[in-house]
KOLVO-352479 format. One record per residue (C-alpha): y, z, x. Coordinates in steps of 0.2 Angstrom, whole numbers, plus 5000, padded with zeros to 4 digits. Layout:
<sites>
YZX;...
</sites>
This chain:
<sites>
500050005000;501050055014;501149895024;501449805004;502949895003;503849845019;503349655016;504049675001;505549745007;505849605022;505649475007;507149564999;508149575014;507749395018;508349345002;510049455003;510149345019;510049195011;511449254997;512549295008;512249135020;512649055002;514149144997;514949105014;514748935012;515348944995;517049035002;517348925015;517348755001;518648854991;517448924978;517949104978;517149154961;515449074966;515449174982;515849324974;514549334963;513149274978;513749414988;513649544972;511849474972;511649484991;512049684992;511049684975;509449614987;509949715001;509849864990;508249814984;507449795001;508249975004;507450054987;505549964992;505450065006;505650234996;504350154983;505650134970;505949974961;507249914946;507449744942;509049814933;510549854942;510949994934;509250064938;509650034958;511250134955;510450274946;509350294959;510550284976;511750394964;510450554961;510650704968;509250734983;
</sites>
């Protein structure tokens, strides 16, 4: 289960990567509102790859803010 979880996590990163690469691109053609929303979804996905590794999962993102907002 173990090794799942960080494969699982490396995906998510992988693709906040990819939002991000996206939303750069998108900035630099003068498309602001398009690359505001792929770098929402990048730090989305790089939270994601974050919450994996503590065996949490939300496909919601008010799920992943519940989460990194609860008190330890």
């Amino acid at each position: 289960m173990e090794g799942s979880m960080i494969d699982l996590s490396k995906y998510r990163f992988q693709s906040a990567k990819e939002d991000l690469e996206t939303a750069q691109l998108l900035m630099k053609d003068g498309r602001f509102k398009a690359s505001v929303n792929r770098s929402y979804y990048a730090i989305f996905h790089g939270l994601r790859s974050v919450t994996a590794l503590a065996e949490f999962d939300s496909s919601k993102h008010s799920g992943v803010i519940a989460f990194l907002t609860e008190p330890m």
